[in-house]
C-alpha positions in Angstrom: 29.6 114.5 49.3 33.0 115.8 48.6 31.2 118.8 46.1 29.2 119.7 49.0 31.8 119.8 51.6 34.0 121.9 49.7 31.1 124.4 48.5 30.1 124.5 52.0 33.4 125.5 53.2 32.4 129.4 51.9 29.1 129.2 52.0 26.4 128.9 54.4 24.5 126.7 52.8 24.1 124.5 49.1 20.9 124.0 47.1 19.5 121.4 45.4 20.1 123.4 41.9 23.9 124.4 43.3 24.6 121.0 43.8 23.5 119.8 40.4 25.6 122.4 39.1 28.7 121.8 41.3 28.6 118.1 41.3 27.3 117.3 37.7 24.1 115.0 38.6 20.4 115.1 37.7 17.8 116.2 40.0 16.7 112.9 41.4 20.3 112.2 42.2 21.1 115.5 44.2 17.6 114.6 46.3 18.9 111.0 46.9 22.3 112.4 47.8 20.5 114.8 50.4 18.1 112.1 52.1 21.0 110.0 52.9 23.2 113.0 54.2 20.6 113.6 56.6 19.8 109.9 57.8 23.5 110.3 58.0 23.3 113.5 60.3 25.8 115.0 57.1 23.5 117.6 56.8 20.8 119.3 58.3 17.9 120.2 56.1 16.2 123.7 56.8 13.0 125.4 55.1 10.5 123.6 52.5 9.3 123.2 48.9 11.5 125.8 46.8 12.8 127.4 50.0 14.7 124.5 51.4 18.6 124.3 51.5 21.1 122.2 53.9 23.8 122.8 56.2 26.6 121.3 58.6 25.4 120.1 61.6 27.6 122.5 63.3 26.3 125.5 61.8 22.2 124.3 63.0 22.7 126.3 66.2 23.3 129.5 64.6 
């Protein structure tokens, strides 16, 4: 989560890919990571298929 947080400190949103880059774990890891940020309420998940990236809660409004 810490990879995530940080990246998302300049950026509006992270990736699947970006957080396999940033954070140094495989595919299926980065989508585990994401479902339980957002059964968490972490993240939000927006868009779909290869469209889809996350984002603070706090930034969902905008």
């Amino acid at each position: 989560m810490d990879a995530a947080l940080v990246f998302l400190k300049t950026n509006p949103s992270i990736r699947n890919s970006k957080l396999r880059e940033i954070a140094g774990v495989e595919y299926d890891q980065a989508i585990t990571f994401f479902n339980r940020a957002i059964l968490e309420k972490s993240l939000v998940r927006k868009g779909h298929s290869s469209g889809t990236h996350y984002i603070l809660p706090n930034r969902s409004e905008k």
